[in-house]
C-alpha positions, -999 to +999 in steps of 0.1 A: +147-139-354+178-157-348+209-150-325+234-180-325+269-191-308+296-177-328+334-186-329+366-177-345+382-193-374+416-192-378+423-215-404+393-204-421+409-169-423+436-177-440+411-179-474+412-144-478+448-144-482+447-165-515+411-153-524+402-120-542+375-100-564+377-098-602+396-067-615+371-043-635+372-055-670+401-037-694+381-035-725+348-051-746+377-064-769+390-089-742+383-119-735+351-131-713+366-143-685+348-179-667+318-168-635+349-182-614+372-151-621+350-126-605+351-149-574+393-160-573+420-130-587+448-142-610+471-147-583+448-168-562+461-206-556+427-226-558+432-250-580+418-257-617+399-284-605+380-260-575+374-236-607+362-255-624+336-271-604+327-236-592+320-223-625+297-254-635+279-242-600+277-204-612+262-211-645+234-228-626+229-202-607+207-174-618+221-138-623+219-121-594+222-152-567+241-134-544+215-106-539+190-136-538+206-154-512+219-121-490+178-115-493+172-147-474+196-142-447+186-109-435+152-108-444+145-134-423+171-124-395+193-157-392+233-152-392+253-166-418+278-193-409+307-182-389+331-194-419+312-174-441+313-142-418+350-143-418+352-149-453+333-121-464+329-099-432+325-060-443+342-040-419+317-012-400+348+003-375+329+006-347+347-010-316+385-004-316+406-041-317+434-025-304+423-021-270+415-053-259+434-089-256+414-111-276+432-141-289+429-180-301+407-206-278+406-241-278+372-241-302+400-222-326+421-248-325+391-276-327+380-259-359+414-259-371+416-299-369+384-306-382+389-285-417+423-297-418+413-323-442+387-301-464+399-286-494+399-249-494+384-244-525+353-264-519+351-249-482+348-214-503+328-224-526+300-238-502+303-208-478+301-183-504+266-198-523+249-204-487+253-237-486+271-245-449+238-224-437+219-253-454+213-273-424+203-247-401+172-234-428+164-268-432+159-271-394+142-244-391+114-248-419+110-281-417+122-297-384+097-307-356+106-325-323+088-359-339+103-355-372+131-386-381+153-362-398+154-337-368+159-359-338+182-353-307+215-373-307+210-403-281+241-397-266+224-358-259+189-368-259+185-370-224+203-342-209+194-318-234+155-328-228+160-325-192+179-295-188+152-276-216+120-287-193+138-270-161+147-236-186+110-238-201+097-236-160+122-214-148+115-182-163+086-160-155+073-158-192+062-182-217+084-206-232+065-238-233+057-231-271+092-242-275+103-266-301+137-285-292+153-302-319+185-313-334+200-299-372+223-332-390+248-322-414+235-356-434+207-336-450+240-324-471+240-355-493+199-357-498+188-343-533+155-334-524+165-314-490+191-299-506+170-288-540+146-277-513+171-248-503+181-240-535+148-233-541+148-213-510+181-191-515+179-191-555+142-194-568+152-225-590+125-249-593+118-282-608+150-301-625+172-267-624+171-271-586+176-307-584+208-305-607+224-279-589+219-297-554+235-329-572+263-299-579+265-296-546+263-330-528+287-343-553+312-317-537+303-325-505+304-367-512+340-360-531+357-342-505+367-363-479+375-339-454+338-328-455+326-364-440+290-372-466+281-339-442+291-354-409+321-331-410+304-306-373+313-275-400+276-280-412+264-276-380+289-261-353+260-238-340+226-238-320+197-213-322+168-200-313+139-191-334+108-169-332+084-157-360+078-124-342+076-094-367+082-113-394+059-113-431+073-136-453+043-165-453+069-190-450+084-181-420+058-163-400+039-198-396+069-209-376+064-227-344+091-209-315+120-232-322+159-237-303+179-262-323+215-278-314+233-290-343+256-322-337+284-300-344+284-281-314+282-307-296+308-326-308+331-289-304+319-288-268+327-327-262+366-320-284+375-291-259+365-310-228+333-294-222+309-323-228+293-326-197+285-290-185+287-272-222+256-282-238+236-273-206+255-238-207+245-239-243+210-247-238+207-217-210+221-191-235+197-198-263+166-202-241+177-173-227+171-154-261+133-168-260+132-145-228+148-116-250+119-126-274+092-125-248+106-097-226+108-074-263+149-069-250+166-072-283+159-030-288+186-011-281+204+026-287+231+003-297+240-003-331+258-024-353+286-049-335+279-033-304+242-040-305+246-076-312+273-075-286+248-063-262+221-093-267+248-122-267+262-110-235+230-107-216+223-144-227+256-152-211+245-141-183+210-150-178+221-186-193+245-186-166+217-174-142+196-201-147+227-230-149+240-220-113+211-213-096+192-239-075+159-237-091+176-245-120+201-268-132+220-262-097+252-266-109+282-270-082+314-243-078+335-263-104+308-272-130+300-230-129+336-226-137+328-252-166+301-230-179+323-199-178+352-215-198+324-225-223+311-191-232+350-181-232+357-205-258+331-190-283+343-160-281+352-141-311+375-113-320+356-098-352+349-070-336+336-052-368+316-080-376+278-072-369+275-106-355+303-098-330+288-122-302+321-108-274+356-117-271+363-150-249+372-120-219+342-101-223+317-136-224+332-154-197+329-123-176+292-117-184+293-156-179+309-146-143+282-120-135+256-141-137+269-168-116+274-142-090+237-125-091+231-156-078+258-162-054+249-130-036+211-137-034+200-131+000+171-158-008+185-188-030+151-203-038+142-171-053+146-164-093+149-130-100+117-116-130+136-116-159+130-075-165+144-073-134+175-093-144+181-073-171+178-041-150+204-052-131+224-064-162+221-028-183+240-012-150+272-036-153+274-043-190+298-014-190+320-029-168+319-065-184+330-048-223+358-026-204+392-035-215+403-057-190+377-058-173+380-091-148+361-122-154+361-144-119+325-144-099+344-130-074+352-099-088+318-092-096+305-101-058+299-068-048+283-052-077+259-082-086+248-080-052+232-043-058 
């Protein structure tokens, strides 16, 4: 299972103004219209050119690819790319927008610059087959720490490594089966890697799957915008992996895994979070492993809600374990660092299922945990982890109230019970 970052897209948003669904057919006697028209309407302003590479794509593509490739990504329990989740979100009406003030971060506006350049079309095109989750399945199957493809970004290497080893002893269950690694949007413009999750998401084999992931890379070499790959798009995310209940033989052999994709990192870095971020980052998704090992993902929550309910407690604890001394001892203002961090993932697809919290909501369970341990009466003790959340299930009420605060000191009193 799989719980990532997520972040809001504006300019991605704006796709679902120009793109539409086919209109039923009017009669046998009309003319077959190309696999692109059940994807853009007639009023929709892609270009001939993105049609026309997208229906060279579809008629590679066997007949029922999207239930295929929907198949993969919940079978196996890993989100589909933020762009693609605004794209094609499905709305479930379960938290009302209306009563909260959720609204554009700086990551908004970092994700705005970097697709300014991309042409829309081919940005639709790759989120809607699968392939901006490329990277992250490739990661995840075949990464390893040793592995040349998979390494750690020097600049990162260090920190990242450092900061994992204090997380790995720091909680009281088992996390040194751990694999950190790195995701590279690269892999984007390398036939066999890409054939391999073609292969994956479509069932191709052989030569149909290596010319379709020529399709692909040639889209991703021809676009400038897209960078060969480099573009962070590919990989604005990190996760954390574990094998637990799943069947498929392919997955179930997976070694526990948390990944950071150069993208991320380069977000955190654009928005002037570069040196507390990624260690906020790396708190939040180790702190999932201790929803893994602690059996805390279960809920009577559903839906957004649910998922709601599991980002914010890894807010928390990441927060937890950044601020506090046995830790990665941050100081007053780096804590405020960290808060502004989760804040600028926020998201406002609140009917989304992978509604991770607005920026309000995450920089207040961010807040929370930084006071559990400002109000320790014993600051070399870390609190069990079931005991944590105990205390976390009582205010996680208060931190999804509308207008509910988000300073430590506002949550002194009741993180201190």
């Amino acid at each position: 299972m799989k719980k990532s970052l997520a972040w809001a897209v504006t300019s991605v948003a704006a796709l679902t103004l120009s793109v539409g669904t086919a209109l039923p057919s009017h009669a046998a006697t009309q003319p077959q219209p190309s696999p692109s028209a059940k994807i853009y309407n007639a009023t929709s302003d892609v270009t001939a050119k993105d049609r026309a590479t997208m229906d060279r794509i579809l008629a590679k593509l066997p007949a029922d690819w999207q239930t295929r490739r929907d198949a993969v990504l919940k079978e196996h329990h890993l989100e589909a790319s933020p762009v693609r989740d605004v794209v094609q979100a499905k709305v479930a009406n379960v938290i009302n927008p209306d009563d909260y003030d959720c609204g554009p971060t700086k990551l908004d506006a970092y994700v705005d610059s970097i697709l300014k350049d991309v042409d829309p079309g081919n940005l639709f095109l790759l989120s809607m087959i699968g392939a901006l989750d490329f990277p992250s399945y490739d990661a995840l199957i075949y990464g390893t720490p040793k592995g040349a493809n998979y390494q750690l970004p020097s600049a990162y290497a260090s920190s990242l490594t450092t900061t994992f080893g204090y997380a790995q002893r720091f909680w009281d269950v088992r996390l040194n089966d751990v694999q950190l690694m790195a995701m590279h949007g690269t892999m984007m413009t390398d036939t066999n890697r890409v054939a391999r999750m073609v292969t994956l998401f479509y069932g191709l084999e052989g030569q149909e799957a290596i010319d379709l992931a020529n399709d692909i890379i040639s889209i991703v070499k021809s676009d400038a915008g897209l960078q060969n790959g480099e573009n962070p798009i590919f990989t604005l995310n990190a996760f954390a992996y574990s094998a637990v209940g799943e069947t498929d033989p392919v997955f179930k052999r997976l070694k526990d895994k948390l990944v950071f994709g150069d993208g991320i990192l380069a977000a955190l870095k654009g928005i002037g979070l570069n040196q507390v971020g990624p260690k906020a980052v790396m708190g939040h998704e180790m702190a999932h492993h201790v929803q893994y090992e602690d059996n805390l993902f279960d809920s009577d929550l559903e839906g957004p809600e649910a998922t709601r309910r599991t980002e914010l407690m890894a807010d928390s604890f990441g927060t937890y374990f950044v601020t506090h001394k046995k830790g990665v001892g941050l100081n007053a203002n780096q804590v405020l660092q960290a808060q502004q961090a989760f804040y600028a993932v926020g998201d406002c697809q609140f009917d989304a299922t992978g509604h991770h919290g607005t920026p309000n909501q995450r920089r207040a369970a961010s807040a929370w945990g930084a006071a559990v341990v400002a109000t320790s009466n014993n600051p070399n003790k870390v609190l069990p982890s079931l005991k944590l959340d105990a205390k976390f299930e009582k205010v996680l009420p208060q931190l999804v109230a509308p207008d509910a605060p988000t300073s430590l000191d506002a949550y002194r009193k009741v993180a201190a019970n």
